[in-house]
Jmol script that loads the backbone (N, CA, C; Angstrom):
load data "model"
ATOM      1  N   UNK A   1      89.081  48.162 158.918  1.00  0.00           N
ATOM      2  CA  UNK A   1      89.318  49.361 159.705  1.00  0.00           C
ATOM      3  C   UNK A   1      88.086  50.256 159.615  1.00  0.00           C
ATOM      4  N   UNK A   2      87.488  50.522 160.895  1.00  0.00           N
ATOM      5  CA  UNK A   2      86.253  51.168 160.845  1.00  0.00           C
ATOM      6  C   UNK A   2      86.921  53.031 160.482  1.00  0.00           C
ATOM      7  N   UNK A   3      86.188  53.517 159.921  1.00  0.00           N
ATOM      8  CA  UNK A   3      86.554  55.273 160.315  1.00  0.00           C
ATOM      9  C   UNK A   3      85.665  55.971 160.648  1.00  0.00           C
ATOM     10  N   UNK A   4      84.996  55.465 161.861  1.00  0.00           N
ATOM     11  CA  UNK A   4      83.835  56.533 162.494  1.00  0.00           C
ATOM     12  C   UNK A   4      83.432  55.825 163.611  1.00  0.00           C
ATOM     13  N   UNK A   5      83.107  56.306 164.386  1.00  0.00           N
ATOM     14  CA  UNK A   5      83.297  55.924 165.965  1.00  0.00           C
ATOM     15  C   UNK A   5      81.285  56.466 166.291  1.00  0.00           C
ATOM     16  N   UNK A   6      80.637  55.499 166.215  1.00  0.00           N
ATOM     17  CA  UNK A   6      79.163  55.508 165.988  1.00  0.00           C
ATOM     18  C   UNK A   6      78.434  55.990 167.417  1.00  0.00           C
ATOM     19  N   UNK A   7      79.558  56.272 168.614  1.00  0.00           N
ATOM     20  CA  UNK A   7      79.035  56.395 170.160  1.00  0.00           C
ATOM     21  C   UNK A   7      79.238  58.049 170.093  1.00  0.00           C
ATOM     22  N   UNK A   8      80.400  58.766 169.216  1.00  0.00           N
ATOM     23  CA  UNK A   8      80.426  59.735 168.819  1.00  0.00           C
ATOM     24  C   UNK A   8      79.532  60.294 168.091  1.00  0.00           C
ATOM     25  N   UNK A   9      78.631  59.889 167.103  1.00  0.00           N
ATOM     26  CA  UNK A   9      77.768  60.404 166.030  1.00  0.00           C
ATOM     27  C   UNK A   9      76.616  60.347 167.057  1.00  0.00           C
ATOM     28  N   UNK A  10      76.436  59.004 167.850  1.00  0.00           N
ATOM     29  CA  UNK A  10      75.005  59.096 168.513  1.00  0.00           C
ATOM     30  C   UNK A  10      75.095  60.263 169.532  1.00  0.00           C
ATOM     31  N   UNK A  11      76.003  60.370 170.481  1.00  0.00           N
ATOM     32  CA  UNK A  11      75.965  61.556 171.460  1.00  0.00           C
ATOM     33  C   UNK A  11      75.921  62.702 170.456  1.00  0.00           C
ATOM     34  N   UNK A  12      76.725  63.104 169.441  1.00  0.00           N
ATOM     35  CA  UNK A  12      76.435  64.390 168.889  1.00  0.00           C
ATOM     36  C   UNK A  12      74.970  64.894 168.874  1.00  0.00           C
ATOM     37  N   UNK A  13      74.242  63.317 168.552  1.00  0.00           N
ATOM     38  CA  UNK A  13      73.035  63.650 167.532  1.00  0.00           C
ATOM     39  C   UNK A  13      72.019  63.866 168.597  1.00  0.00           C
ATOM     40  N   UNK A  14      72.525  63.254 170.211  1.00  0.00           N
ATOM     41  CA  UNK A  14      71.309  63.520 171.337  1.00  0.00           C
ATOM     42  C   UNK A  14      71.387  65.241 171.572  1.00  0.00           C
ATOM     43  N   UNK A  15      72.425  65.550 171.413  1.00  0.00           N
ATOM     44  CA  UNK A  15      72.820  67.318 171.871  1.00  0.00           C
ATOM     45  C   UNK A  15      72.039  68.354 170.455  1.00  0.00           C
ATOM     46  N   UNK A  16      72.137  67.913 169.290  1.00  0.00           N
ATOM     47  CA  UNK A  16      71.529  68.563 168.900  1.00  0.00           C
ATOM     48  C   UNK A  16      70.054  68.558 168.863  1.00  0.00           C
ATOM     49  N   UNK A  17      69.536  67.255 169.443  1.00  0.00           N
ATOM     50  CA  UNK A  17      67.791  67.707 169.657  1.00  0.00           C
ATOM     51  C   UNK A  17      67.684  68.626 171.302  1.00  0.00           C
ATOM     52  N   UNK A  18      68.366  68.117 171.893  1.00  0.00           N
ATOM     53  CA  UNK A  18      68.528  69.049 173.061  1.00  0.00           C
ATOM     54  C   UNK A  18      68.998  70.544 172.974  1.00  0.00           C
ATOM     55  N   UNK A  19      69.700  70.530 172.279  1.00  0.00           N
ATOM     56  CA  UNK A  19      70.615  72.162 171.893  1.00  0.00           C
ATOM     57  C   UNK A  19      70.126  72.755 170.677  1.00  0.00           C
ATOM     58  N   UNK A  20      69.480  73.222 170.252  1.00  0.00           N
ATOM     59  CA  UNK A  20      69.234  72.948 168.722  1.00  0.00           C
ATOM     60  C   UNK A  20      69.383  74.470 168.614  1.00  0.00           C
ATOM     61  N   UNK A  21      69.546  75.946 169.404  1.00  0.00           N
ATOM     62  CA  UNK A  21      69.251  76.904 168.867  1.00  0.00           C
ATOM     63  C   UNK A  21      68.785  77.952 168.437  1.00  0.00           C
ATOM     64  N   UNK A  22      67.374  77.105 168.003  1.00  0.00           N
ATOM     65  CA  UNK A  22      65.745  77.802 167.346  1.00  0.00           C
ATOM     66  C   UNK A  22      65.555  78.813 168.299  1.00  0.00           C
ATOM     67  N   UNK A  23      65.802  78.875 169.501  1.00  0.00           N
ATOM     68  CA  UNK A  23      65.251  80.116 170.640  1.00  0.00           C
ATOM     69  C   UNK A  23      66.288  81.067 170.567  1.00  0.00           C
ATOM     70  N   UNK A  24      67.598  80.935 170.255  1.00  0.00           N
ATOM     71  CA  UNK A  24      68.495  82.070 170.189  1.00  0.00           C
ATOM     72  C   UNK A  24      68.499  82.935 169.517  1.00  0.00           C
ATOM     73  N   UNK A  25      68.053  84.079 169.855  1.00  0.00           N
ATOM     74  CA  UNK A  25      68.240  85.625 169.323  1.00  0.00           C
ATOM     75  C   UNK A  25      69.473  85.883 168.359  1.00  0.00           C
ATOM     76  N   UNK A  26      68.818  85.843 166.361  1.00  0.00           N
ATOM     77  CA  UNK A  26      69.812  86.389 165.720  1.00  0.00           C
ATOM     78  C   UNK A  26      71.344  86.409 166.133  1.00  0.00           C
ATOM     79  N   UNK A  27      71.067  87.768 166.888  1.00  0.00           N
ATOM     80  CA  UNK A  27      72.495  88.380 167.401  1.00  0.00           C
ATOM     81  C   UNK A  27      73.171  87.823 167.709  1.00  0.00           C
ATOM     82  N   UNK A  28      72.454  87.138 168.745  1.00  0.00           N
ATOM     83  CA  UNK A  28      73.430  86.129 169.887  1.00  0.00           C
ATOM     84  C   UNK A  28      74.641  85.060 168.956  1.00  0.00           C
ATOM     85  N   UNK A  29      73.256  84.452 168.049  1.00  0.00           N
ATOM     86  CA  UNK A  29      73.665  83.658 167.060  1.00  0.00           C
ATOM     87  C   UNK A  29      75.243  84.085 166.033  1.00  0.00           C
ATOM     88  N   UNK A  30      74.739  84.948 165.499  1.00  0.00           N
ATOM     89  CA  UNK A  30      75.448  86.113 164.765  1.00  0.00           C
ATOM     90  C   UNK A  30      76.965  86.285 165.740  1.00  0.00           C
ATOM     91  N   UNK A  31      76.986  86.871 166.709  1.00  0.00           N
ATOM     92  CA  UNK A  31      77.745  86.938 167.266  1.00  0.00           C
ATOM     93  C   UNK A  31      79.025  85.457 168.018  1.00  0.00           C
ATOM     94  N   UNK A  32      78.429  84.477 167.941  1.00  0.00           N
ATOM     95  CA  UNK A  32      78.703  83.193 168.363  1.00  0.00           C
ATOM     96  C   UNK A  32      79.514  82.800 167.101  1.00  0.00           C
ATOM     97  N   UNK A  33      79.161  82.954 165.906  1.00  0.00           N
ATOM     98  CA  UNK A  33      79.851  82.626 164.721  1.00  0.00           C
ATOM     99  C   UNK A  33      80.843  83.027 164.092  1.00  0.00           C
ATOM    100  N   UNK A  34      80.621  84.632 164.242  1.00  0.00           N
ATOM    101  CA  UNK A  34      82.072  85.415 164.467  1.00  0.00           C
ATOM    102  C   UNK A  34      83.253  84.947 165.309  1.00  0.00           C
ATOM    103  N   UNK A  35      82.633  84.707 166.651  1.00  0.00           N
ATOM    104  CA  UNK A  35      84.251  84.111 167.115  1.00  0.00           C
ATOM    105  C   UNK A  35      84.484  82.664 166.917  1.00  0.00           C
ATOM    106  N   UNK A  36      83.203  82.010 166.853  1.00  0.00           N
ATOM    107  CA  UNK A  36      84.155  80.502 166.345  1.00  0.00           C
ATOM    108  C   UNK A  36      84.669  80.497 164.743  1.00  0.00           C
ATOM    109  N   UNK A  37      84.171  81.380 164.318  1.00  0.00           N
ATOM    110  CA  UNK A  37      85.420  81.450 162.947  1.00  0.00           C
ATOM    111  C   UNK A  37      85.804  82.910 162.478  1.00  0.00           C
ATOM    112  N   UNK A  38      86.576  82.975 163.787  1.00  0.00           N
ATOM    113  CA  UNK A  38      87.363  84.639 163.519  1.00  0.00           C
ATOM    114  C   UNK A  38      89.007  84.442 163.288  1.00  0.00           C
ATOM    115  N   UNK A  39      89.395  83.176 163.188  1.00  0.00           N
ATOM    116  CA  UNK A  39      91.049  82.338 162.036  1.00  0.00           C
ATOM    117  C   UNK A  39      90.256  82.382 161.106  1.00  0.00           C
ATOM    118  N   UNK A  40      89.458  82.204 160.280  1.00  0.00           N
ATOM    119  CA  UNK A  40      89.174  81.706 159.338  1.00  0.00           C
ATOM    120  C   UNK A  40      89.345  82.559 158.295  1.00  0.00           C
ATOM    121  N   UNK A  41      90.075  82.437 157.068  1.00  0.00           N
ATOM    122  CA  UNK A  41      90.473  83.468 156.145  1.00  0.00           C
ATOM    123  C   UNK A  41      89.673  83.766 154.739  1.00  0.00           C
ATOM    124  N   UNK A  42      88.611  84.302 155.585  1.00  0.00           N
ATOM    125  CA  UNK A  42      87.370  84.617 154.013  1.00  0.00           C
ATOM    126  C   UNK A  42      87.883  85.294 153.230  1.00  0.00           C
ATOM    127  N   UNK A  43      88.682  86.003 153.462  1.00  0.00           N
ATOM    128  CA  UNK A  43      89.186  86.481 152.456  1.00  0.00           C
ATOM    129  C   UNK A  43      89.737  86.528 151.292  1.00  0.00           C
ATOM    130  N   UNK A  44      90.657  85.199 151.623  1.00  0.00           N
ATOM    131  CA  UNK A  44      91.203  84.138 151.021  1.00  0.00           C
ATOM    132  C   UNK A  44      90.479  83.316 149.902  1.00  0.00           C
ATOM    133  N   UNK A  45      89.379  83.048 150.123  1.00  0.00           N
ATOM    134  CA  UNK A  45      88.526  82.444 149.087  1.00  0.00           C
ATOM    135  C   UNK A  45      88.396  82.594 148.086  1.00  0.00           C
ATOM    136  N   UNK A  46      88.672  81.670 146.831  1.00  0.00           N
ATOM    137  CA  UNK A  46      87.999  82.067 145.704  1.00  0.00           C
ATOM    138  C   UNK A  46      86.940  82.208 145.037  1.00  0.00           C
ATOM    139  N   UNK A  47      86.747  82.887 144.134  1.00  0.00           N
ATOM    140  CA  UNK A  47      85.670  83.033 143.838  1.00  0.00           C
ATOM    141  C   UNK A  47      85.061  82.002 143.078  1.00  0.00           C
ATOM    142  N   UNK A  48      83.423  81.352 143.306  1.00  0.00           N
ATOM    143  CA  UNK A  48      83.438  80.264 143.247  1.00  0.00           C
ATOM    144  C   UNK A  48      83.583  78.853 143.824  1.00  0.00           C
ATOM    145  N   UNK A  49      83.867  79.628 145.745  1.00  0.00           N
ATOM    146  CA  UNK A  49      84.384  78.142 146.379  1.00  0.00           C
ATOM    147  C   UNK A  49      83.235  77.216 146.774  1.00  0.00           C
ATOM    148  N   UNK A  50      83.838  76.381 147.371  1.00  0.00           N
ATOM    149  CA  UNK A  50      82.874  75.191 147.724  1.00  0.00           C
ATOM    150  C   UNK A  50      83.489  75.280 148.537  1.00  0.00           C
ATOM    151  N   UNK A  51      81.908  75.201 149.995  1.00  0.00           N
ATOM    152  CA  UNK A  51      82.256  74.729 151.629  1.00  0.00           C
ATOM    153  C   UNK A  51      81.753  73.198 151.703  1.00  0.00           C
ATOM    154  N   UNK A  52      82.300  72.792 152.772  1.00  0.00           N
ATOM    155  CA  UNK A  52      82.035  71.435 152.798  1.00  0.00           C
ATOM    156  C   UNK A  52      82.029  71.724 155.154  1.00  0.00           C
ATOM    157  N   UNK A  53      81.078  71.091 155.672  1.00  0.00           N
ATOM    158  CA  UNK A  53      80.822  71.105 156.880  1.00  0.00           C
ATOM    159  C   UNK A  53      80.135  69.982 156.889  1.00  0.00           C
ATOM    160  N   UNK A  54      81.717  68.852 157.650  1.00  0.00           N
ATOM    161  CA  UNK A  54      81.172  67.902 157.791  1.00  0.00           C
ATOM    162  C   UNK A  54      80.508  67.944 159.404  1.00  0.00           C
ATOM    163  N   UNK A  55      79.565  66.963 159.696  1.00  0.00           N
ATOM    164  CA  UNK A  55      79.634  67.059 160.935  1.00  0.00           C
ATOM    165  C   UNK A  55      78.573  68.370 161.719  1.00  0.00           C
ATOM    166  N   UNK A  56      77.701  68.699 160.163  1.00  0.00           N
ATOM    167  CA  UNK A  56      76.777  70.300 160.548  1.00  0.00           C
ATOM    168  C   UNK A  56      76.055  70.354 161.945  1.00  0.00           C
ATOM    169  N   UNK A  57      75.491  69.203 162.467  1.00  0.00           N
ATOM    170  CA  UNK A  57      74.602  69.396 163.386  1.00  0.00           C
ATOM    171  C   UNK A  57      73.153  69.881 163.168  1.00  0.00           C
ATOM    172  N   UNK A  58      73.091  71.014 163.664  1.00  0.00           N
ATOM    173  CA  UNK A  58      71.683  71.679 163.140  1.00  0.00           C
ATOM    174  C   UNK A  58      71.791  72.925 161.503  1.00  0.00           C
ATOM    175  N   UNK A  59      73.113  73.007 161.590  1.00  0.00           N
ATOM    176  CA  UNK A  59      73.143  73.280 160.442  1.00  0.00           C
ATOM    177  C   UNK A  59      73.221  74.985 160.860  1.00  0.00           C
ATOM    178  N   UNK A  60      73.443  75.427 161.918  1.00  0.00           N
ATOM    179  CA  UNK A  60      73.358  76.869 162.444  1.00  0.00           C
ATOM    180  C   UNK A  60      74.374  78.033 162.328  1.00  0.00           C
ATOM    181  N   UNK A  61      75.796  76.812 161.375  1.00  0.00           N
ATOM    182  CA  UNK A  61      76.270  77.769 160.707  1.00  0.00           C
ATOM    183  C   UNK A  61      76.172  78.228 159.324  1.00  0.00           C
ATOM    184  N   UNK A  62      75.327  77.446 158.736  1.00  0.00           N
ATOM    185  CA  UNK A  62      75.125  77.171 157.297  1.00  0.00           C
ATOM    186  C   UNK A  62      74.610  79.174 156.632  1.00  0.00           C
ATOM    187  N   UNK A  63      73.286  79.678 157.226  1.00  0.00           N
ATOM    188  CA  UNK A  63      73.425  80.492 157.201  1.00  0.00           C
ATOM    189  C   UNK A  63      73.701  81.510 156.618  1.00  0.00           C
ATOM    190  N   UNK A  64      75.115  81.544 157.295  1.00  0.00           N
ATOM    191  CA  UNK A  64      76.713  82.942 157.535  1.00  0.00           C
ATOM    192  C   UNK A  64      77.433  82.208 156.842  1.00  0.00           C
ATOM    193  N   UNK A  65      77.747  81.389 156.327  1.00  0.00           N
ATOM    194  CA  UNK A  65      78.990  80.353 155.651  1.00  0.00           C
ATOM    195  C   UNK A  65      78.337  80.506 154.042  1.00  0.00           C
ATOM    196  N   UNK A  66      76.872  80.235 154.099  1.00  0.00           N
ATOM    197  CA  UNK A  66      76.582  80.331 152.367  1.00  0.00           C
ATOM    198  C   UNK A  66      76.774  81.283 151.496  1.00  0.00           C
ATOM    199  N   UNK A  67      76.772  82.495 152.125  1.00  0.00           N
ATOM    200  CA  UNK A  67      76.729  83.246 151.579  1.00  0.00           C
ATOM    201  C   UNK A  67      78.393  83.967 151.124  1.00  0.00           C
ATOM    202  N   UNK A  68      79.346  83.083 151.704  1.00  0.00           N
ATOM    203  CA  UNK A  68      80.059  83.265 151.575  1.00  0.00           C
ATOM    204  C   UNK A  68      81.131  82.522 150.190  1.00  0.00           C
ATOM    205  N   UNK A  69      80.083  81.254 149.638  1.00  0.00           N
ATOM    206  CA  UNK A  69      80.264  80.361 148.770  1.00  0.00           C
ATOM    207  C   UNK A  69      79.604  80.226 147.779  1.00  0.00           C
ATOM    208  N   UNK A  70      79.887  79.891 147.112  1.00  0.00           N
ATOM    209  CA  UNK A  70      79.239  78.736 145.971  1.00  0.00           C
ATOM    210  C   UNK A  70      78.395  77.923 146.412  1.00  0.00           C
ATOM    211  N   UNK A  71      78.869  77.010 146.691  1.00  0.00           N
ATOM    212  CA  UNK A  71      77.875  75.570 147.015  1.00  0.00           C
ATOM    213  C   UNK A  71      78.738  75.556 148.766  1.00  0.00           C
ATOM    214  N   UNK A  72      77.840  75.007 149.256  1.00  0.00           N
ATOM    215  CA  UNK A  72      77.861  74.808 150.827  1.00  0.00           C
ATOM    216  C   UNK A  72      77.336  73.486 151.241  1.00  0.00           C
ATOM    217  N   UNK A  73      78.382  72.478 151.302  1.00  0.00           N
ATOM    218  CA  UNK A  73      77.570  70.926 151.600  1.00  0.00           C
ATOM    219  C   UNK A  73      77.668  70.788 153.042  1.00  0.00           C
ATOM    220  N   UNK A  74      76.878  70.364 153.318  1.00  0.00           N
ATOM    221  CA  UNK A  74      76.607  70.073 155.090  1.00  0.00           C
ATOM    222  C   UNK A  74      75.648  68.857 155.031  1.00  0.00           C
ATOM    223  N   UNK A  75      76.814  67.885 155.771  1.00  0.00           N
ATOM    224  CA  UNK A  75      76.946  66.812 156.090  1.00  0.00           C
ATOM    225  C   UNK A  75      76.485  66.428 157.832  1.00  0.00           C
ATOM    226  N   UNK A  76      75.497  66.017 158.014  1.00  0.00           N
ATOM    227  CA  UNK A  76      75.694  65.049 159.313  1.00  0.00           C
ATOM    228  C   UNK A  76      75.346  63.609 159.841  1.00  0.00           C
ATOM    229  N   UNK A  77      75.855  63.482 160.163  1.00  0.00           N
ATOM    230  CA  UNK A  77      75.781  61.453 160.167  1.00  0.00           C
ATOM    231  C   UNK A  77      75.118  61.026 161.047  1.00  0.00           C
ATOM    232  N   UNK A  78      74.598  62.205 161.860  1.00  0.00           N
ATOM    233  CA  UNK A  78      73.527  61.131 163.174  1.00  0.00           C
ATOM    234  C   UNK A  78      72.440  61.546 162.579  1.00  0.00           C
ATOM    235  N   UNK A  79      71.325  61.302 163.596  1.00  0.00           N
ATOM    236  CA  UNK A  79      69.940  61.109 163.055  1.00  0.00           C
ATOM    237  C   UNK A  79      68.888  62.377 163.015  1.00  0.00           C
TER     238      UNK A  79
END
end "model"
wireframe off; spacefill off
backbone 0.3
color backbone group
């Protein structure tokens, strides 16, 4: 039984050399991250946590997420 679908990892991995970011203005950035993790319950965290982001891409949330942790692993499987 395979558990990863390799047509998935390769398209991810063409979008992030195409999409990557680097030109987006802080803010913009900043602001983009807030709402894709405005469920997310930081609050909640203990002190001491570990993030885990599988699947990082360019890694453009890493960031805003570290500082919110302990250790912050970011994982991506394409190239």
């Amino acid at each position: 039984m395979k558990n990863r679908d390799d047509k998935v990892i390769e398209d991810f991995g063409d979008e992030w050399t195409k999409f990557n970011y680097e030109d987006l203005e802080d803010s913009k950035l900043k602001e983009s991250f807030t709402q894709y993790f405005d469920i997310f319950p930081w609050d909640l965290l203990p002190v001491g946590a570990v993030g885990f982001d599988m699947g990082c891409g360019t890694g453009r949330w890493a960031k805003y997420v570290a500082p919110k942790v302990k250790t912050l692993n970011c994982i991506e499987p394409s190239n």
